[in-house]
N, C-alpha and C positions, 0 to 999 in steps of 0.2 A: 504494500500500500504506500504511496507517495503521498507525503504533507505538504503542507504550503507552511514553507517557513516564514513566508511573510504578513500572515492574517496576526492581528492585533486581536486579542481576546478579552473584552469587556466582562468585569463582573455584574450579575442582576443584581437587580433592588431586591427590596424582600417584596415586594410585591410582586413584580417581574414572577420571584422563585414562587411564591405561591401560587401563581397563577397557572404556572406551568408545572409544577406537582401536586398542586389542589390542597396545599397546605403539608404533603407528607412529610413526618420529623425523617433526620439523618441524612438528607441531601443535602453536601460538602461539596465545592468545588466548582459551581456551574460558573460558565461563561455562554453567551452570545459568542459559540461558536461556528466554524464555517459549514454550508449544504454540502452533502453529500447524497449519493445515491445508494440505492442497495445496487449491488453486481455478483456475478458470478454464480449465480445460483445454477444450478444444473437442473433441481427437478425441485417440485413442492414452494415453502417459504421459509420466510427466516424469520425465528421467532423472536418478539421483544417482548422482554422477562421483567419480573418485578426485583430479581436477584441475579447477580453476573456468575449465575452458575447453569448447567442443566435441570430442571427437575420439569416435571410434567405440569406438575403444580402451579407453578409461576411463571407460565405462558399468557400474556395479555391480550398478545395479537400475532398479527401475520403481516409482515410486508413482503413485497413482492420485487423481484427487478426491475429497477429504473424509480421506485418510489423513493419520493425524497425523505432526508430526516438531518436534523441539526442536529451538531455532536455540542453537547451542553454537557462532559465531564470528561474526568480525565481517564484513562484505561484503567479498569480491574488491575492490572497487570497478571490475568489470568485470559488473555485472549478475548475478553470484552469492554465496550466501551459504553457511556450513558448518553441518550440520543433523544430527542422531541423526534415524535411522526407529529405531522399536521394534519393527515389524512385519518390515523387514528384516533386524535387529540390527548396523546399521552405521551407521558416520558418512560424510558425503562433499559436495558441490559440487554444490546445485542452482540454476535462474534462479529469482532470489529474485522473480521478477513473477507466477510461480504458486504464491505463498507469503501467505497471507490470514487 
């Protein structure tokens, strides 16, 4: 995956933050970060999670190839990253390797 080293990362307000997690405690780090797309998906979707792990459980949604999503944190450092869909209207945990 290729960054733009050059995008300046604004931190939210708390209102900003609320608005875009609906108030949830323990979201650390957001910035008005740069669009990206979902890519690379070969079959099915990519799920965004309410936790930057697998589980069945904390599946919120489905994007698909080519849908947009803002990256508004910084990586897990476990192979995901925290992202707004706009299409979904939520924030959550996807594997940042289908993130282009």
């Amino acid at each position: 995956m290729e960054e733009n080293k050059n995008v300046e990362l604004k931190a939210l307000t708390e209102s900003e933050l609320n608005e875009i997690t609906g108030g949830a405690p323990g979201k650390q780090g957001l910035y008005e970060g740069p669009w990206k797309t979902v890519c690379n998906l070969q079959t099915g979707w990519l799920a965004i999670r309410t936790a930057p792990a697998y589980d069945y459980t904390n599946e919120i949604g489905q994007l698909y190839n080519g849908d947009a999503v803002q990256i508004i944190g910084n990586s897990s450092g476990n192979g995901y990253i925290w992202v707004w869909s706009p299409k979904l209207n939520v924030s959550g945990w996807v594997n940042q390797n289908f993130i282009g």
